[in-house]
N, C-alpha and C positions, 0 to 999 in steps of 0.2 A: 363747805361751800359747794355748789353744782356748776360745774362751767358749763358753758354755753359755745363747743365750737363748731365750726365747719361740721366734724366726723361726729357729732352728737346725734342719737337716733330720737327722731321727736316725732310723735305720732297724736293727732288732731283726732278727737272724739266729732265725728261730724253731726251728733243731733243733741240738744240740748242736755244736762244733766241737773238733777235735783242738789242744789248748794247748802242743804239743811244737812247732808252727808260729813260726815268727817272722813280719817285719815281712813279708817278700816272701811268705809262705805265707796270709798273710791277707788280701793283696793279691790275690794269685791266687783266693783262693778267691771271693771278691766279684766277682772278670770273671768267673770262669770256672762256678763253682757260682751264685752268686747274678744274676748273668746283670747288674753293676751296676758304674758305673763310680767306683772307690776314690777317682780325685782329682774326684771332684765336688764336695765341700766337704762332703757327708752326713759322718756320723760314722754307724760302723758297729759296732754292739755285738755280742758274740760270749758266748757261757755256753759252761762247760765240763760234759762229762757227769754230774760228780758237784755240777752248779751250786753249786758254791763260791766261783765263780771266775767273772769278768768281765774280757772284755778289749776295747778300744775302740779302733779304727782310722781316724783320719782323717788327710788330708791338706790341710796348710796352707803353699801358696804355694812352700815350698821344698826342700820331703819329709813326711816322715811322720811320724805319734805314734800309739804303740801303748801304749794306758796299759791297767795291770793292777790290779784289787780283788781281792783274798781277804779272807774272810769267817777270822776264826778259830774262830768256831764256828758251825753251824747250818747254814741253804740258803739262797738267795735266793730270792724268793716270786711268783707274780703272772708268772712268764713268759710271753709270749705265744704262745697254741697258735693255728694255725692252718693252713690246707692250703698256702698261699702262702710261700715260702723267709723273705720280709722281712716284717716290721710294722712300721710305722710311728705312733712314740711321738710323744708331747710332752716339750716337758724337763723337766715336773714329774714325769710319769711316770717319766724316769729316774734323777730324781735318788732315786724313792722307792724303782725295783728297785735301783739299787745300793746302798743303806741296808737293802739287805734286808727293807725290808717290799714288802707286796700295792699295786700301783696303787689310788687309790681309784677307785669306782664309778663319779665325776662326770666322772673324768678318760679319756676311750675313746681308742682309738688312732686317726689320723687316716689311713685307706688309703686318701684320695686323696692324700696328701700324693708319694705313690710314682709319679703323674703327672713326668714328664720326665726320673729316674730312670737307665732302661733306654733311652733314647732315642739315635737314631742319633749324632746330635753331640754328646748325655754320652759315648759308648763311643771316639767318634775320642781324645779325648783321653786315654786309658789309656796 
């Protein structure tokens, strides 16, 4: 099971991703596009183009989890725009874009949290 707490490191894909990818295709895209390494314990959220759809990527101790939301009707709200590939959430923030509503206002993203990340000894272990 993946908990979901406070101290969870959760990093926001900010431009859409192709949902016809599986477990290794979202793997890849996190080294290779988001320049970030998959089994680092982060959990890695993904939106599809027509934000219907969420799909979240981590890895815990013995492989992967790639869990998927679809919304049945409407979009998901409060995506984070930004110039930078990742944003880095809180897990209340997540748990509010995946319920489909708007992050609230109190709650901002934490981009230093993406300190150590991208770092030489995150990427050996890919």
């Amino acid at each position: 099971m993946v908990p979901l707490t406070s101290q969870s490191r959760i990093l926001v894909a900010t431009q859409p991703a192709d949902f016809r990818k599986g477990i290794d295709g979202f793997v890849a895209q996190c080294r290779d596009v988001l320049q970030s390494n998959p089994r680092s314990g982060a959990l890695f959220v993904f939106i599809n183009r027509r934000r219907t759809m969420v799909r979240i990527l981590v890895y815990e101790g013995h492989g992967y989890w790639l869990m998927t939301k679809r919304l049945s009707k409407g979009t998901f709200q409060g995506w984070p725009t930004t110039d930078e590939p990742l944003s880095a959430v809180l897990a209340t923030q997540l748990r509010q874009l995946v319920q489909g509503q708007e992050p609230t206002a109190a709650s901002r993203p934490l981009h230093s949290s993406l300190a150590g990340v991208n770092s030489p000894a995150n990427q050996s272990k890919a």
